[in-house]
N, C-alpha and C positions, 0 to 999 in steps of 0.2 A: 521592502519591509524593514530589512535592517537599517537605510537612510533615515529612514522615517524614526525607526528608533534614537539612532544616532543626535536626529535633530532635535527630537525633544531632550532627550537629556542633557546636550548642549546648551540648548534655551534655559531649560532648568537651573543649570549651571550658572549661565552669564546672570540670572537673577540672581541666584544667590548673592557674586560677587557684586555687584549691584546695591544690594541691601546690605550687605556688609560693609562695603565702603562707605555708603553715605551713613550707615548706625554709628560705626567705628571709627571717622571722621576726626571728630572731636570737636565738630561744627556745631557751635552752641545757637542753638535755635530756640523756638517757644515752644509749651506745650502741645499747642495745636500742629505745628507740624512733626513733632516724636508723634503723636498719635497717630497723622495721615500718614506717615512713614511705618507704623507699624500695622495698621488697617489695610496697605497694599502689600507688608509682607506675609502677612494675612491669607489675606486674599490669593497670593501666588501659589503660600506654604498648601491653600484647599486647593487649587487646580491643577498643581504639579501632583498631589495626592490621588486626584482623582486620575490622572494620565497615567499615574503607575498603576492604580485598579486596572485601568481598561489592559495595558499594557499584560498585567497578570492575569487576567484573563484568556487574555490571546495566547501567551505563553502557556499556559496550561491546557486551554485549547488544542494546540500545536501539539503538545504531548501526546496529550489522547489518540490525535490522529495517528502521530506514529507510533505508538502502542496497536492502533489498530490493521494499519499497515504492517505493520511485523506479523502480528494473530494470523491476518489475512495471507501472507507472503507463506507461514509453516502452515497452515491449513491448505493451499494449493498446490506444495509440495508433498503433505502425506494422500492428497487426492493423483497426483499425478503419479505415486509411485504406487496406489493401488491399480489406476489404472492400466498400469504398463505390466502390473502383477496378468491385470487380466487378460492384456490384448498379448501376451506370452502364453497362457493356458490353453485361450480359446485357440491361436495360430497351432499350437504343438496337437490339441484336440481334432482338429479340420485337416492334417495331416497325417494323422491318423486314419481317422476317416477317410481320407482318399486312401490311402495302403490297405484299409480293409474292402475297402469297393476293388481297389485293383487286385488284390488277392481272390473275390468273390469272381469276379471276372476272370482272370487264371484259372482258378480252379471247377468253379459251373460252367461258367458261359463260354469260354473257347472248346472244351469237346461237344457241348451241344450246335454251338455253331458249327463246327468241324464237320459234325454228323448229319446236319442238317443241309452241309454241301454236296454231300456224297450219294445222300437219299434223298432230295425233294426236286423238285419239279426245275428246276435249274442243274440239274446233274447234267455234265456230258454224257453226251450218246455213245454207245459204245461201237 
């Protein structure tokens, strides 16, 4: 993209020098050719006009995307640092949660199983 710039501005250029040499010459001609010499500088002055339109264009273009690449880039960082807020709360939550299942277990479930060694139908015989 940039060659491409490159070379238009260069072509740009070499016309100029171009028409400035043959304008500032001092090459006395007729009127008809000062005319056709000014009707192709002309002509160059509208198409080199128009290559810098398309040109500002694309450049501003170009902006916006990364404008919007930026937005995009601090948008998926405030998403990922909520994220990690959560996948920390839920982890510390579910940890919890086991310690309170294991504590319910300690404390109900191991004397009733205890109990239910000692008295049910699985007991040693004496």
């Amino acid at each position: 993209m940039r060659a491409r710039t490159n070379a238009v501005l260069m072509a740009g250029v070499a016309v100029v020098l171009v028409v400035g040499l043959f304008g500032c010459g001092g090459r006395g001609g007729d009127a008809a050719d000062t005319a056709a010499r000014r009707e192709l500088a002309e002509l160059d002055r509208a198409r080199l006009s128009r290559q810098l339109d398309v040109l500002e264009v694309r450049l501003v273009d170009g902006r916006a995307r990364v404008a919007a690449w930026g937005d995009l880039r601090m948008r998926h960082e405030q998403v990922v640092q909520v994220a990690c807020t959560n996948a920390a709360w839920h982890t510390a939550d579910m940890a919890r949660a086991l310690e309170d299942e294991r504590a319910y277990a300690r404390a109900v479930m191991a004397p009733r199983l205890a109990s239910a060694s000692t008295t049910g139908r699985h007991a040693a015989a004496p």
